[in-house]
C-alpha positions as CSV (number, residue, x, y, z in Angstrom):
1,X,46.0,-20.5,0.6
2,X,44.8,-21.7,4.2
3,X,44.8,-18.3,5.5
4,X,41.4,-18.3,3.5
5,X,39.7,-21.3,4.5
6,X,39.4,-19.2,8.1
7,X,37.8,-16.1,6.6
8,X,35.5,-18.8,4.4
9,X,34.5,-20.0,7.3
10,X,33.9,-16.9,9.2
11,X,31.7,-15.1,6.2
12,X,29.4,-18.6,6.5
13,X,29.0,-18.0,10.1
14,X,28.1,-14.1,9.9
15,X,25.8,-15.1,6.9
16,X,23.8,-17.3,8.7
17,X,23.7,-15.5,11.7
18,X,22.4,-12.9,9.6
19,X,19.9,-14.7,7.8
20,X,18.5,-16.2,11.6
21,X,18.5,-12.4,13.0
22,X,16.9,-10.9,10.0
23,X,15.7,-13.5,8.0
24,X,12.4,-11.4,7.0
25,X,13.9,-8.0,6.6
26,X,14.7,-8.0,3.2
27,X,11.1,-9.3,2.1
28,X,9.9,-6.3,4.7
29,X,11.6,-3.7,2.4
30,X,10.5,-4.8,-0.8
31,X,7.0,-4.6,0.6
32,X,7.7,-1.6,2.4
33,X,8.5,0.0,-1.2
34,X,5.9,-1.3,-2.7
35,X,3.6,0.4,0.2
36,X,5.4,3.8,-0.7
37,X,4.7,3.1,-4.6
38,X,1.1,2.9,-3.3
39,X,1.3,6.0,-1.1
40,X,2.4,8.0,-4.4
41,X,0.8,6.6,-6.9
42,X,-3.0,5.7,-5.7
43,X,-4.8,8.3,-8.1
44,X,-3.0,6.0,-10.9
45,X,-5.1,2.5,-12.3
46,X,-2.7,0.7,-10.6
47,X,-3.8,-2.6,-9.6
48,X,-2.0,-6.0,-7.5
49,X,0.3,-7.2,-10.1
50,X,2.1,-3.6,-10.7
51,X,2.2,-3.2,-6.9
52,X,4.2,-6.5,-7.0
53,X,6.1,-5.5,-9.4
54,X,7.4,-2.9,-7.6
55,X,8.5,-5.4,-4.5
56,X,9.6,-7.8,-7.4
57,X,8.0,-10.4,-6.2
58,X,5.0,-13.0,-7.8
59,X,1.9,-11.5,-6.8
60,X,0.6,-14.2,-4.6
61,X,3.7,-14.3,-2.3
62,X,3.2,-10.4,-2.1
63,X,0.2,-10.3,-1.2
64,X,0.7,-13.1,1.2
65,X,3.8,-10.8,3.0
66,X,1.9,-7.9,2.3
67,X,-1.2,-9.0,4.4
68,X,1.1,-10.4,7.2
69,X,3.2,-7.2,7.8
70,X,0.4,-4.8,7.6
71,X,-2.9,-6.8,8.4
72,X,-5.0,-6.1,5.4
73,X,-4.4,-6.8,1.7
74,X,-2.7,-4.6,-0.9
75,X,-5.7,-3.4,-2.3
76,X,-7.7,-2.9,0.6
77,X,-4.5,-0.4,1.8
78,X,-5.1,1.3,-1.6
79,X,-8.7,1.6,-1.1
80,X,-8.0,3.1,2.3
81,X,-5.3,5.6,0.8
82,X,-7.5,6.7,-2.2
83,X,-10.4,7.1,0.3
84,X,-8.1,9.0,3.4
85,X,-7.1,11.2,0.4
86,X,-10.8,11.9,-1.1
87,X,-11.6,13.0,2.7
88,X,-9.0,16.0,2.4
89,X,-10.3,16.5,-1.1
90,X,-13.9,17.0,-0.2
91,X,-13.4,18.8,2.4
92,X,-11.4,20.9,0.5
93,X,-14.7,22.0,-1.6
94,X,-13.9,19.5,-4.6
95,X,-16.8,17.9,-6.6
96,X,-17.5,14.8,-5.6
97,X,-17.0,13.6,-9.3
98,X,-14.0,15.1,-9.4
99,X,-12.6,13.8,-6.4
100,X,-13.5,10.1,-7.8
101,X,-10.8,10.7,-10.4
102,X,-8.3,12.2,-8.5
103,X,-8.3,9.4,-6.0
104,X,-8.2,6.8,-8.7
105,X,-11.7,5.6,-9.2
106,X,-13.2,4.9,-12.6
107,X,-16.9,4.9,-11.6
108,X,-18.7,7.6,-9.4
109,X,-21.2,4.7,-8.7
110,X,-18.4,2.4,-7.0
111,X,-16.9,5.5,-5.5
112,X,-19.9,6.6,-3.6
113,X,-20.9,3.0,-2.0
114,X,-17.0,2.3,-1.0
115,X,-16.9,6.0,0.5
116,X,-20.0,5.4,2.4
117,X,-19.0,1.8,3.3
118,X,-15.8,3.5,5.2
119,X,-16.7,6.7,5.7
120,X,-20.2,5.6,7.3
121,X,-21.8,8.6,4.9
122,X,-22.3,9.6,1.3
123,X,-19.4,12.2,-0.1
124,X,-22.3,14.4,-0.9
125,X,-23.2,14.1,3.0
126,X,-19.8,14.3,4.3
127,X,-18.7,17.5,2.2
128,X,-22.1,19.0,3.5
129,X,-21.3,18.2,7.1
130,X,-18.0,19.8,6.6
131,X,-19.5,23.2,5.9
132,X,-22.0,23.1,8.1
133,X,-19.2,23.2,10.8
């Protein structure tokens, strides 16, 4: 019996060295999955609270780690994936109404003014540029 009491004391010491050297990297992979569910599933209606179910964590404190390990919040990463992706459709030769379900959307209208908010164009104008070129 107090050949354990060593090894008791030993697993507390690696534990809490491990929790000082990587005290954030288990939160950092539950968001970095959730950022992969994102990455496959942005023409989906998914929204913040199935994202953090996929880190399995509340959605405030996701969103909080979320905006600390990647700069911007959940959403506005899915914004940026669904419109990165409508690029490549568009230039593709897809409808511009088309692309807005593909990527996710539900309304053309919202589409169109969040494409030209990032995109610094209409879809209409970008595809057009395209094949100009």
């Amino acid at each position: 019996m107090a050949s354990s009491v060593p090894i008791t004391y030993y697993h507390q010491q690696v534990l809490l060295l491990r929790e000082q050297l990587y005290a954030r990297a288990y939160p950092w992979e539950r968001v970095r999955l959730a950022r992969m569910f994102i990455d496959e599933h942005y023409g989906a209606s998914i929204d913040v609270d199935a994202m953090a179910r996929e880190a399995c964590l509340s959605k405030f404190h996701f969103i909080r780690l979320f905006r600390s390990f990647y700069g911007r919040t959940p959403y506005q990463y899915l914004t940026e994936v669904r419109i990165r992706r409508a690029r490549v459709l568009l230039q593709e030769g897809m409808a511009v109404a088309d692309v807005c379900l593909a990527v996710g959307f539900a309304s053309v209208t919202s589409f169109m003014a969040l494409f030209r908010k990032m995109a610094g164009v209409t879809p209409y104008a970008y595809q057009q540029r395209r094949f100009k070129n």
